[in-house]
Residue frames as qw, qx, qy, qz and C-alpha x, y, z in Angstrom:
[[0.420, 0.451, -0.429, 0.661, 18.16, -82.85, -27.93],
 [0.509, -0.587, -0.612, 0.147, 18.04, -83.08, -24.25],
 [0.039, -0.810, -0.011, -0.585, 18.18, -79.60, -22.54],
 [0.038, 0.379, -0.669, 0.638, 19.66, -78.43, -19.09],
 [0.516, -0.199, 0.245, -0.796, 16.18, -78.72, -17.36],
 [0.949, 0.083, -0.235, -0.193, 15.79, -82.23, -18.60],
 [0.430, 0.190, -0.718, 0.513, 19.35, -83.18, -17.23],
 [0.205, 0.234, -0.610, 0.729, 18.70, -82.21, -14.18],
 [0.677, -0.286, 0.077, -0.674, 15.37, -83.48, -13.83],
 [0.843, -0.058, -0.529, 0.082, 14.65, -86.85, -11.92],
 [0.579, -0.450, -0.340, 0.589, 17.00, -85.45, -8.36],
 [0.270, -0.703, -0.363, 0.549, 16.93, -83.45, -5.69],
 [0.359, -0.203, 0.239, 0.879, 18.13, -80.57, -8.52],
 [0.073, 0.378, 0.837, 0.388, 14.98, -80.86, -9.63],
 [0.443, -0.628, -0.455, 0.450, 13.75, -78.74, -6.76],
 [0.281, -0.491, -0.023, 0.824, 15.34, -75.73, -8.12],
 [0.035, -0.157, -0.463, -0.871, 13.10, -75.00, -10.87],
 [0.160, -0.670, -0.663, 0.295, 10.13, -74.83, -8.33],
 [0.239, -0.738, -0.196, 0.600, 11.29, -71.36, -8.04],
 [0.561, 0.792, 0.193, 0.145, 11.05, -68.68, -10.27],
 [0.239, -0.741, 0.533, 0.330, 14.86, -67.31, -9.83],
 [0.260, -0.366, 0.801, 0.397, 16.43, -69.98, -11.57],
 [0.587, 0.526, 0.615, -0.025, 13.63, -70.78, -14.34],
 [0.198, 0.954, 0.175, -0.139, 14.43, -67.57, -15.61],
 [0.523, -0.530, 0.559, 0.365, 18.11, -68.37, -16.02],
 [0.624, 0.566, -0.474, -0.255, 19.86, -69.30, -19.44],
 [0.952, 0.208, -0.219, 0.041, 20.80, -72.71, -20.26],
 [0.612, 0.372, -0.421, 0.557, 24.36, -71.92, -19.24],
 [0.039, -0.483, 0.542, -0.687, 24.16, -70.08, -16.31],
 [0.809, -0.181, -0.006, -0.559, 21.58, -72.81, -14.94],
 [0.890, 0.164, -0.316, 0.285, 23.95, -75.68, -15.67],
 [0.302, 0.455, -0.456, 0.703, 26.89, -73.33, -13.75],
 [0.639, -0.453, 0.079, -0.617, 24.21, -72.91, -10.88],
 [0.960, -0.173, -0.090, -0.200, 23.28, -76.40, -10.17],
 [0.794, 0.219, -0.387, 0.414, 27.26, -77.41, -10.25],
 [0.128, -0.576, 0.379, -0.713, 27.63, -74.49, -6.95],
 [0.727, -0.451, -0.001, -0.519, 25.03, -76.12, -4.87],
 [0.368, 0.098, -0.906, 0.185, 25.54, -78.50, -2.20],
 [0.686, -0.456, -0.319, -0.470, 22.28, -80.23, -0.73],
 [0.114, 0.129, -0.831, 0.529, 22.35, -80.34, 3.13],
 [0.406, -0.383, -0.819, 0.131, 19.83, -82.13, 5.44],
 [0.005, 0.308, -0.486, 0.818, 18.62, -80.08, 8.82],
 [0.168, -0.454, -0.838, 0.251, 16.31, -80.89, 11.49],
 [0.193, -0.807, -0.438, -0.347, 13.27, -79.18, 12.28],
 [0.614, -0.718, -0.184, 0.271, 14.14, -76.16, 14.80],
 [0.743, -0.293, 0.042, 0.600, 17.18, -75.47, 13.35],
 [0.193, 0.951, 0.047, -0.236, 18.17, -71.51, 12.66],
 [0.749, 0.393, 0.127, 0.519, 20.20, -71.20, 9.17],
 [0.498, 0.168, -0.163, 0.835, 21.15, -68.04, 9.71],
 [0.262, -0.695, -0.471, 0.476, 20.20, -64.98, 12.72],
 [0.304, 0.815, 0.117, 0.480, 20.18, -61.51, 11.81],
 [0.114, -0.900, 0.419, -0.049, 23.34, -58.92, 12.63],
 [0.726, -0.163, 0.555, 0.372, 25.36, -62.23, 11.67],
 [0.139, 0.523, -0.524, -0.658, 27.73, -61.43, 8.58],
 [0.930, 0.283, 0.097, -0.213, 26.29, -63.61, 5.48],
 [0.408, -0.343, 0.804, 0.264, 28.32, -66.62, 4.91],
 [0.133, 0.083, 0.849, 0.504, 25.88, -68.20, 1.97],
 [0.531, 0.075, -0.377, -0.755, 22.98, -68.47, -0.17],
 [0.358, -0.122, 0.872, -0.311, 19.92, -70.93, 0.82],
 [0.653, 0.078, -0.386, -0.646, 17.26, -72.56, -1.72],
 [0.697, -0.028, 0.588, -0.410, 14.39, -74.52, 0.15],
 [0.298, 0.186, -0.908, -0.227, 14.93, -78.19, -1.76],
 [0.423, -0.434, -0.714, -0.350, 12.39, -79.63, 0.93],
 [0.419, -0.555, -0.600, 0.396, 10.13, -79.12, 3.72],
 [0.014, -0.860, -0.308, -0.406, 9.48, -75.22, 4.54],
 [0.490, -0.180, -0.298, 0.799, 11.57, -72.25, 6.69],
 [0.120, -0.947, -0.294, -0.049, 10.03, -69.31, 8.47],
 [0.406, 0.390, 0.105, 0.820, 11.54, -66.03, 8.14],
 [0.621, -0.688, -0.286, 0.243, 11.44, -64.05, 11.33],
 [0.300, 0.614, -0.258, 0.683, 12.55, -60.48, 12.59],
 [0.615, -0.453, -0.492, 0.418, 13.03, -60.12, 16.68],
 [0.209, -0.905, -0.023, -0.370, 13.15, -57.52, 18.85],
 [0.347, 0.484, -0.707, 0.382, 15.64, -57.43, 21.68],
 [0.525, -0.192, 0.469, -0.683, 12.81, -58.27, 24.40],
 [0.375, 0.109, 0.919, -0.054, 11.96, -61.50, 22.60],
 [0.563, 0.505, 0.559, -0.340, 9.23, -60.45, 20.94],
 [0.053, -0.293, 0.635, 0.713, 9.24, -61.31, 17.15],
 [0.599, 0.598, 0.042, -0.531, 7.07, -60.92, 13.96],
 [0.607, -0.059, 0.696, 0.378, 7.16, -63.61, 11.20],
 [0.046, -0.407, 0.328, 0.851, 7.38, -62.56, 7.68],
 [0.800, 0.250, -0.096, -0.537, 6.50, -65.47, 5.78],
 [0.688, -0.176, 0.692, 0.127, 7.42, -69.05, 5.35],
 [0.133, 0.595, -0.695, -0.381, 9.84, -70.11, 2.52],
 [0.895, -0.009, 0.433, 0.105, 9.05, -73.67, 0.64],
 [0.793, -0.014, 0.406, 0.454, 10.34, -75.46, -2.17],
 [0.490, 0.613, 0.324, 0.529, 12.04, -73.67, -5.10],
 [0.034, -0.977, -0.056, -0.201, 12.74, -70.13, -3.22],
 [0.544, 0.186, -0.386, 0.721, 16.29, -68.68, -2.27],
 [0.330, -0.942, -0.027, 0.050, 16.90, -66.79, 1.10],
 [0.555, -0.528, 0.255, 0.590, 19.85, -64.68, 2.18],
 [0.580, 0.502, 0.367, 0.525, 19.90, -62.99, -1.32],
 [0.091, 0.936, 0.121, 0.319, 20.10, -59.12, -0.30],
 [0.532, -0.820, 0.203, 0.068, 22.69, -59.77, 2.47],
 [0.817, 0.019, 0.383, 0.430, 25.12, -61.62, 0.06],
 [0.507, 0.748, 0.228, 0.363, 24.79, -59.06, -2.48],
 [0.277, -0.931, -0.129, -0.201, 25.47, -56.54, 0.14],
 [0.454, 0.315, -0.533, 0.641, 27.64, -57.65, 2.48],
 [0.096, -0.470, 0.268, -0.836, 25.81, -56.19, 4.98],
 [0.310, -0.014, 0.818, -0.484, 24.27, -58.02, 8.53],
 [0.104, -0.282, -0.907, -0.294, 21.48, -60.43, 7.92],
 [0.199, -0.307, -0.211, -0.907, 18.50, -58.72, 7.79],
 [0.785, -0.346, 0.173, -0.484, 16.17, -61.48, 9.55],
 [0.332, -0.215, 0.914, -0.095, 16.44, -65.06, 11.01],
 [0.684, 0.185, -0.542, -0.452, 15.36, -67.93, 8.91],
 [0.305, -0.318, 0.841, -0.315, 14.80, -71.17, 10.77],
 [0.362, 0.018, -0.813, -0.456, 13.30, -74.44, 9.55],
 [0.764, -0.194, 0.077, -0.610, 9.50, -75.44, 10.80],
 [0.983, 0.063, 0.150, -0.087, 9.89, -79.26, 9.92],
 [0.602, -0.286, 0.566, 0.485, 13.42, -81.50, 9.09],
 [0.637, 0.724, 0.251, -0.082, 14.25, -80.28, 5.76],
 [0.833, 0.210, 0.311, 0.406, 16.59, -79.97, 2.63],
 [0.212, 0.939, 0.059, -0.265, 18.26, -77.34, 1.44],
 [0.825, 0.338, 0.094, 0.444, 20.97, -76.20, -1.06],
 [0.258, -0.832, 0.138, 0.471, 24.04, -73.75, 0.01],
 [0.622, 0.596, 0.075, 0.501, 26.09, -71.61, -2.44],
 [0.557, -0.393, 0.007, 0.731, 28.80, -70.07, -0.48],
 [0.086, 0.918, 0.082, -0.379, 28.80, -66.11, -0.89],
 [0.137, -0.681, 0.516, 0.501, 32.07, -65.98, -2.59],
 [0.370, 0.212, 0.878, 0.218, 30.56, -68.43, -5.42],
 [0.191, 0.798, 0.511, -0.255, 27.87, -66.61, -5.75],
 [0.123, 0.888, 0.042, -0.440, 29.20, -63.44, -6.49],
 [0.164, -0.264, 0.848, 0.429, 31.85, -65.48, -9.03],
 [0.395, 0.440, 0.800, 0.105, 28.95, -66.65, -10.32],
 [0.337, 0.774, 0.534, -0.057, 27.69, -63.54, -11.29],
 [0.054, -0.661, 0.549, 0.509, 30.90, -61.75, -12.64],
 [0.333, -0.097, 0.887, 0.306, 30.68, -64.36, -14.96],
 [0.084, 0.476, 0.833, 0.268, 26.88, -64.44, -16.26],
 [0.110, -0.024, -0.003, 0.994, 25.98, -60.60, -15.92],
 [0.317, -0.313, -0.578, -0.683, 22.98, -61.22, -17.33],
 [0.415, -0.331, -0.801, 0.276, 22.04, -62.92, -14.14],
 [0.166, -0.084, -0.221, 0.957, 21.96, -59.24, -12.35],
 [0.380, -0.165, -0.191, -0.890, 18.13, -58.86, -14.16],
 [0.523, -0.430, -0.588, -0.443, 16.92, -61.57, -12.66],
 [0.398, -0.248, -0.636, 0.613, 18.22, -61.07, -8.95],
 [0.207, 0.107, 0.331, -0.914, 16.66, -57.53, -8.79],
 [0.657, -0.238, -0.331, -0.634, 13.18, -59.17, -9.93],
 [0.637, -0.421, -0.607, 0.221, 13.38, -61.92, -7.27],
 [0.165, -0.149, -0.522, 0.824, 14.82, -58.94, -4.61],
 [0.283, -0.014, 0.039, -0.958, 12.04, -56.73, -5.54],
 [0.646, -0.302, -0.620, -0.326, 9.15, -59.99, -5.02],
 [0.470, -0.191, -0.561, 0.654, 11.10, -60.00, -1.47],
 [0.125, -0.037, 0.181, -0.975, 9.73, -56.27, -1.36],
 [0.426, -0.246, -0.255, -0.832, 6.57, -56.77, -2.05],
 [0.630, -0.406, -0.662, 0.021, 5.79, -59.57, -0.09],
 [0.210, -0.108, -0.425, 0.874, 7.68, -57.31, 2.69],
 [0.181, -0.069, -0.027, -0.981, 4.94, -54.78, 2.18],
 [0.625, -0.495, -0.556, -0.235, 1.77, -57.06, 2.24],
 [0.601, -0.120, -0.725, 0.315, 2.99, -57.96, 5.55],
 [0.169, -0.031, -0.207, 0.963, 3.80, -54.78, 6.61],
 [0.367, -0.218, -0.030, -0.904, 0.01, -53.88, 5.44],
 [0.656, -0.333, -0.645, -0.209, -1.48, -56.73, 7.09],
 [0.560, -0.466, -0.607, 0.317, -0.39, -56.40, 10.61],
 [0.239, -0.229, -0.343, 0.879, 0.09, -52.46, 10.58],
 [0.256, -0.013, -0.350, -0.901, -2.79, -51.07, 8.61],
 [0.501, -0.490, -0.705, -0.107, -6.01, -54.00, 9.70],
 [0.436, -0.587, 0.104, -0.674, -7.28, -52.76, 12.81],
 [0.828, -0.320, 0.330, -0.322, -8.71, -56.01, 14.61],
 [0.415, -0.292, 0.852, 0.126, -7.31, -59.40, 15.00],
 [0.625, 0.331, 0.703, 0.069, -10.15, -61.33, 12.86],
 [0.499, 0.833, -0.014, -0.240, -9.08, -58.77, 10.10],
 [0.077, 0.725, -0.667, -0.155, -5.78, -59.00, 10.20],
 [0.512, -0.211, 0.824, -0.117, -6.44, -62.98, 10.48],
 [0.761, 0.484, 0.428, -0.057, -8.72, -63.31, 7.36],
 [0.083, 0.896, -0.371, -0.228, -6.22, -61.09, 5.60],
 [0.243, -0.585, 0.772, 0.058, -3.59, -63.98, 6.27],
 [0.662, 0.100, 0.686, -0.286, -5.86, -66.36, 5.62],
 [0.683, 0.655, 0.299, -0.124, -6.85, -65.61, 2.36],
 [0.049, -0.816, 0.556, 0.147, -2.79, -64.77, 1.40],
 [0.604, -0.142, 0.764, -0.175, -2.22, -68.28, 2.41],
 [0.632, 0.357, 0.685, 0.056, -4.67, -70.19, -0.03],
 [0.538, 0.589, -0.159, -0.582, -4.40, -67.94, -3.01],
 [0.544, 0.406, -0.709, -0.191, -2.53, -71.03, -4.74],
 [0.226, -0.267, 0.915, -0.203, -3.59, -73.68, -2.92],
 [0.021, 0.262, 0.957, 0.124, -6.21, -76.93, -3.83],
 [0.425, 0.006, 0.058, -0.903, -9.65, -75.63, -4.87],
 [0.076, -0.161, -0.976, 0.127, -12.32, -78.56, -3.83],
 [0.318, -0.392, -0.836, -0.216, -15.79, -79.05, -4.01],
 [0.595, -0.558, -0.463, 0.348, -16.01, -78.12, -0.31],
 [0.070, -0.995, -0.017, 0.065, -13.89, -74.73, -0.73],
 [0.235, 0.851, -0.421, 0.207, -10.26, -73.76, -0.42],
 [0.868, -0.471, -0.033, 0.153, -8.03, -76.18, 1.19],
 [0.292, 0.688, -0.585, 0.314, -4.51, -75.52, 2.64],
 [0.798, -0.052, -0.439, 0.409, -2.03, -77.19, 4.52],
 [0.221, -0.769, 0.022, -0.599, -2.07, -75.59, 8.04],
 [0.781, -0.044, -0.495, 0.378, 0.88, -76.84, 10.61],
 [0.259, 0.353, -0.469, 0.767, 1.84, -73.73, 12.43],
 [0.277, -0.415, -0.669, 0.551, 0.84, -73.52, 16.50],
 [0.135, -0.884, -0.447, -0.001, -1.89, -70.65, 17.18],
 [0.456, -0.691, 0.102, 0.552, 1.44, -68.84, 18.98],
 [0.432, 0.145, 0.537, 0.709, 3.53, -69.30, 15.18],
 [0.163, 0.689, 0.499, 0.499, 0.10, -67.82, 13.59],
 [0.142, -0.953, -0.214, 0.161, -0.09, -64.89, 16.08],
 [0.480, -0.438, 0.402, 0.645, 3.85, -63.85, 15.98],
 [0.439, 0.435, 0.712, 0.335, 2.22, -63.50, 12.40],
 [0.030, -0.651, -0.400, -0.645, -0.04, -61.03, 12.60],
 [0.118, 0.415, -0.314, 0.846, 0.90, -59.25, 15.81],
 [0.738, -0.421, -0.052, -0.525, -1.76, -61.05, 18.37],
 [0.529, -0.250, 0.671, -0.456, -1.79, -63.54, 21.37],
 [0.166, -0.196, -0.945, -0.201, -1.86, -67.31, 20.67],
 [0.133, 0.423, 0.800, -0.405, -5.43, -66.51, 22.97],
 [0.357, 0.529, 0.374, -0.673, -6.62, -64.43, 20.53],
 [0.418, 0.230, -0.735, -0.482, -5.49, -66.23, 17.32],
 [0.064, -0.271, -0.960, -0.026, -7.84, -69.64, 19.03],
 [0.088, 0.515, 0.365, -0.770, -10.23, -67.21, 19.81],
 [0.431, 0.485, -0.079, -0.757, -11.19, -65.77, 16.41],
 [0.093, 0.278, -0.946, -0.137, -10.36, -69.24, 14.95],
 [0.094, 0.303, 0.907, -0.276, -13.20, -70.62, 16.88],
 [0.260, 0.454, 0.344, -0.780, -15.01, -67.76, 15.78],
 [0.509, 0.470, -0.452, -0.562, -14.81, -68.19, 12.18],
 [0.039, 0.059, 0.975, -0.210, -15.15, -71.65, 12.68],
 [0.267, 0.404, 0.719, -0.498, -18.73, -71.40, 14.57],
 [0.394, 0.628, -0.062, -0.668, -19.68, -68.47, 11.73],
 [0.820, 0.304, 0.457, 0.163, -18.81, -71.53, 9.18],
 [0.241, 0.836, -0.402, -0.287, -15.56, -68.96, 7.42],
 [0.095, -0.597, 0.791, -0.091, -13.62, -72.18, 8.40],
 [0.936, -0.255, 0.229, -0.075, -13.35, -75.66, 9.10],
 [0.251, 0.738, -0.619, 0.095, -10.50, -77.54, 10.03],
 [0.908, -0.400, 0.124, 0.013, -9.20, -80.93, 10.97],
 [0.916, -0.025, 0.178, 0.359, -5.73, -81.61, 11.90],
 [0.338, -0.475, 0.147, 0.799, -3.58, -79.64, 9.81],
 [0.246, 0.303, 0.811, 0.436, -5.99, -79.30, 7.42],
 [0.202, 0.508, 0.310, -0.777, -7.88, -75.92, 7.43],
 [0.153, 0.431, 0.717, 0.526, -10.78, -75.31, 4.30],
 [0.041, 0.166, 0.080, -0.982, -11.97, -72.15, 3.26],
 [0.315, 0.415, 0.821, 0.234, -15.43, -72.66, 1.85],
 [0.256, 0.832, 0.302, 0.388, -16.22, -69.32, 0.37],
 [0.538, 0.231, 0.019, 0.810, -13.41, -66.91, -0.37],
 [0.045, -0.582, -0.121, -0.803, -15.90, -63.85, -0.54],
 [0.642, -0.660, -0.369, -0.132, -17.41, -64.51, 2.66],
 [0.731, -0.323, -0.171, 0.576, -13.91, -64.67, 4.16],
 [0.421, 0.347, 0.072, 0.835, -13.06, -61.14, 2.31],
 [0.335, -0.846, -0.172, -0.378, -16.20, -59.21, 4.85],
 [0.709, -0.656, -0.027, 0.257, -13.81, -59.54, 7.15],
 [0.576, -0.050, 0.233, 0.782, -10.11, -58.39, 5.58],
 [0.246, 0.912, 0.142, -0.296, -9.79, -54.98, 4.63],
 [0.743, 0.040, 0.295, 0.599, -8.43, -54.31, 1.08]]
């Protein structure tokens, strides 16, 4: 007997069981899900939605990857974390009602799926059940909040607060021969706005850990080759 998850494998719908939100779904309210969505394109650059804007929908990264960004009025802004495939943003301001909390904007051209607030919340008058797994996805939103929060307010130095990220980063990523590898695209500037430093002193400690052999990197390619080494630096 073929199951929801099997329909709706093979396209782009396919995407939405990346994420644990909608794995955790019943059979029915999955099927009702997938029939909300509508998959839009966007270029790289482009900002889904700003914060102290009213929420208009629900996003779930389908491809490519969106940073999540709070701002200051002086310009100066602090990234949270970057969204890929399978994850939903805009989920605490829908519920709410209340201004968007941060700005989401896409790194690279990429896919996503909207579900129009007023769906949404029809959706979940409907499937009640649904209600246990939003507060376990809001309350993964906390905690990641709170890393963040203890990475850039609680580290001291930059090349803490940088191995810190670092080693966030690759917990799930390719383990090789050679060490940890991740996929590493964002600009020195991106990674500082990170962790609360100067693009000159995110190349700076870079190079350091580099030279000290924490690193090596070509391209967008960065390898960790020993985890524990990297941890003398991070305070946990």
């Amino acid at each position: 007997m073929q199951t929801t998850r099997d329909a709706i494998s093979g396209n782009w719908s396919q995407a939405l069981l990346a994420g644990e939100f909608f794995n955790k779904m019943s059979p029915e309210a999955l099927k009702e899900m997938v029939s909300l969505v509508h998959p839009t394109s966007y270029r790289a650059g482009c900002i889904l939605f700003s914060e102290r804007e009213a929420p208009q929908s629900l996003f779930v990264v389908l491809e490519g990857e969106v940073k999540l960004s709070i701002n200051s009025s002086g310009g100066k802004r602090l990234i949270l974390r970057i969204a890929r495939k399978g994850e939903i943003l805009g989920l605490a301001s829908v519920l709410s009602g209340a201004q968007c909390e941060m700005t989401a904007e896409t790194l690279h051209p990429a896919k996503l799926a909207l579900i129009g607030r007023r769906e949404f919340l029809s959706f979940l008058a409907l499937h009640p059940e649904v209600y246990q797994v939003v507060t376990q996805e809001l309350s993964r939103h906390y905690t990641m909040a709170c890393e963040q929060l203890r990475t850039v307010g609680l580290s001291f130095t930059a090349p803490e607060k940088l191995a810190r990220l670092l080693l966030d980063w690759s917990q799930n990523c390719q383990a090789t021969e050679n060490g940890t590898r991740l996929h590493f695209a964002l600009t020195h500037e991106e990674i500082g706005e990170f962790i609360g430093a100067t693009r000159e002193t995110v190349s700076r400690t870079l190079s350091a850990f580099k030279h000290q052999r924490l690193v090596a990197y070509h391209g967008s390619t960065l390898t960790i080759p020993s985890r524990r080494a990297l941890e003398s630096y991070a305070s946990f």
